[in-house]
N, C-alpha and C positions, 0 to 999 in steps of 0.2 A: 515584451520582447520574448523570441518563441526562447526555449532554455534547450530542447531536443526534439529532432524532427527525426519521422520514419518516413522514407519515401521508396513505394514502389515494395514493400517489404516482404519477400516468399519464404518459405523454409517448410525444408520435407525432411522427416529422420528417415534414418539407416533401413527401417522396415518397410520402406513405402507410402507411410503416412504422410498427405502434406499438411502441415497445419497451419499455415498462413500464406495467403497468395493477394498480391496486389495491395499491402496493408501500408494505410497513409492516412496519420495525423500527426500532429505538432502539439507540444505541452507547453505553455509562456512559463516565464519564472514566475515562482510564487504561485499558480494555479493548482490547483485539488481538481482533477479528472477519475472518472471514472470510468471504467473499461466493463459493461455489461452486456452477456451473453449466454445462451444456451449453452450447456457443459460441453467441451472435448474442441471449441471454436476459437481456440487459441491463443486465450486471454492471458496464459501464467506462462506460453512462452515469449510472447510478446514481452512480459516484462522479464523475461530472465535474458533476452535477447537486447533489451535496454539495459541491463545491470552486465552483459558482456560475458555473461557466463555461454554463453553459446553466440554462434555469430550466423547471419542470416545469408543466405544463398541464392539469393538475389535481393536490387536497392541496395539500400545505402542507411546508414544511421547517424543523421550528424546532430551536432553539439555545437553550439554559439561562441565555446571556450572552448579552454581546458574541461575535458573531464571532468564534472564534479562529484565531491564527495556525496557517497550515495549508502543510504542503509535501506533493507531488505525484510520485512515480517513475513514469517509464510504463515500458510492454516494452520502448521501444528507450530505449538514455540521449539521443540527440538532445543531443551534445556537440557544441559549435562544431571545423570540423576545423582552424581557423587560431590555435587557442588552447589553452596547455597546460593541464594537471589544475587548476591554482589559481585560472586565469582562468575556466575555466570554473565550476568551484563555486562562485566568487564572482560570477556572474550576477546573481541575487536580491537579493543586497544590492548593488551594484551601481546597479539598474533603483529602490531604496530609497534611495538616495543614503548609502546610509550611507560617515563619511570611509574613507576607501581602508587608514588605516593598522589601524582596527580591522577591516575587511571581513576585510585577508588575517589578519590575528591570530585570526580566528573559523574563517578558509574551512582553512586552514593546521592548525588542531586538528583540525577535520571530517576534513579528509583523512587527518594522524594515527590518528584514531580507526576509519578504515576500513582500515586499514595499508596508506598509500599516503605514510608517509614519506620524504620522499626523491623523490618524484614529481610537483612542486608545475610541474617546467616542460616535462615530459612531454607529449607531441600524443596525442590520438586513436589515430591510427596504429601509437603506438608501445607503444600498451595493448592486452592480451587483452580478450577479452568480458567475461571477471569484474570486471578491472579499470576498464574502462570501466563497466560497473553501481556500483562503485566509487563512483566520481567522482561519479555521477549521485546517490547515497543521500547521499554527503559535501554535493552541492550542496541538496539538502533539508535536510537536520543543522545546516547553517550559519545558516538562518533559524531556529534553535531555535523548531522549529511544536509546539502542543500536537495537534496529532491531523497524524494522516502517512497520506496516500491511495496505494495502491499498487496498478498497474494489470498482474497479472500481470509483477512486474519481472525474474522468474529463468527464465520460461520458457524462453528459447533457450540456455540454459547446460546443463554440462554436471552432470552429478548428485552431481560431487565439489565441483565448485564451489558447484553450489547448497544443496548441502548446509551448507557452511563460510556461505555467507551467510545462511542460514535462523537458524545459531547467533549471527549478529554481529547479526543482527537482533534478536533477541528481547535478547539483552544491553544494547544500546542503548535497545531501547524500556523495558523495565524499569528502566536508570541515569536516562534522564531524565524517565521518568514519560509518554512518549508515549500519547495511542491510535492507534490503528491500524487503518485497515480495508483489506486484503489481498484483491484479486483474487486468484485461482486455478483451472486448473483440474485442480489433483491434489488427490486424495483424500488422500496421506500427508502434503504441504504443509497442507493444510487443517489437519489433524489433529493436526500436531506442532507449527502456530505460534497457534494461536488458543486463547482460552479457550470461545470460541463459533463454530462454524460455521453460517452461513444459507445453506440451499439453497435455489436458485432455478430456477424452473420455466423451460419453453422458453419463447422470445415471444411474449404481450406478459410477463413478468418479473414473479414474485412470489413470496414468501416462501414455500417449501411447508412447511420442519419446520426448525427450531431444535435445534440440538444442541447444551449444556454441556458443556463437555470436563472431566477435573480437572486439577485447579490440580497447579502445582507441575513440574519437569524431567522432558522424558522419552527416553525409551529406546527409539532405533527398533527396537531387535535385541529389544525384550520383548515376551513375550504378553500384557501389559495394551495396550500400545500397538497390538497387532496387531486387540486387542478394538474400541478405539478405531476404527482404521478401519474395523473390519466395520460399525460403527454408520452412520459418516459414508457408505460406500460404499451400505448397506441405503437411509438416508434419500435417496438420491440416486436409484438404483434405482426409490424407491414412486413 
């Protein structure tokens, strides 16, 4: 069942720039999509246009329901630097008013679950980049959101790292039943976290080709998976 549909989707800012014109696809609940494209093609307004912080100016955005609860990773984590790991995942509920003893009982798992046990009074500072991306995924986790917007969050990491988050990612999203829609711009990311890849044309932004990936774990080191990219890499290519 689709969970948010974009149809017909344009939007131009204040300066002239349009950055998305004619944009249309649908995300089913529970789906891990990926949104990949040449830089500046409209892929982080698209989801900041799905998370409602800006609204589109022409189409339409509908939702199957209610509104669902929704958390938001960007590329940098944008952690408070005068607050440690717990204070800051506990933002969201927080700013929700939720009581303070269930927030850290919630933010305190989140963190757990990203293996940052043990890390709960930890600064900024005194975290690597991964772990710092960390914190920023655990403060999403904690508003247990049904769909998780992700704005190229692994980019400036290193490829061992990103690789280990790629695998806690998908583990997470399939334990709680997340969707997912994932910025990116690598073709092997694309490839190895989605069930569907949508490539996206240069500016003004729009769906060029749809790829179904299959279902099921894979194997970067396999020639199926290698197949897999050529696909993604070819449609990106045309």
């Amino acid at each position: 069942m689709s969970l948010v549909t974009l149809a017909n989707v344009g939007k131009r800012f204040a300066g002239g720039t349009e950055a998305l014109s004619g944009l249309d696809f649908e995300v089913g609940d529970g789906e891990f999509v990926a949104l990949l494209g040449p830089s500046g093609c409209g892929k982080s307004t698209a989801l900041r246009l799905i998370a409602g912080l800006i609204a589109p100016d022409t189409g339409e955005i509908r939702w199957s329901g209610p509104r669902p609860e929704m958390g938001f990773v960007f590329q940098e984590p944008t952690l408070m630097p005068w607050a440690g790991a717990l204070a800051n995942a506990r933002l969201p509920l927080d700013l929700k008013h939720v009581p303070r003893g269930e927030a850290d009982e919630r933010t305190a798992a989140a963190l757990e679950r990203m293996g940052l046990k043990g890390f709960d009074s930890a600064y900024p500072r005194e975290l690597s980049g991964g772990m710092k991306m960390r914190v920023s995924i655990a403060r999403a986790l904690a508003a247990k959101p049904k769909l998780l917007l992700m704005d190229e969050p692994f980019a400036a990491l290193d490829e061992i790292t990103r690789s280990a988050l790629n695998d806690d990612l998908l583990a997470l999203a399939r334990e709680d039943s997340i969707t997912v829609i994932f910025v990116t711009h690598s073709v092997m990311e694309s490839a190895y976290l989605s069930d569907r890849v949508l490539v996206m044309s240069p500016r003004p932004g729009r769906v060029t080709a749809e790829i179904a990936l299959p279902p099921g774990p894979r194997d970067r080191l396999s020639a199926a998976f290698a197949d897999t990219q050529r696909r993604v890499s070819s449609a990106l290519a045309a």
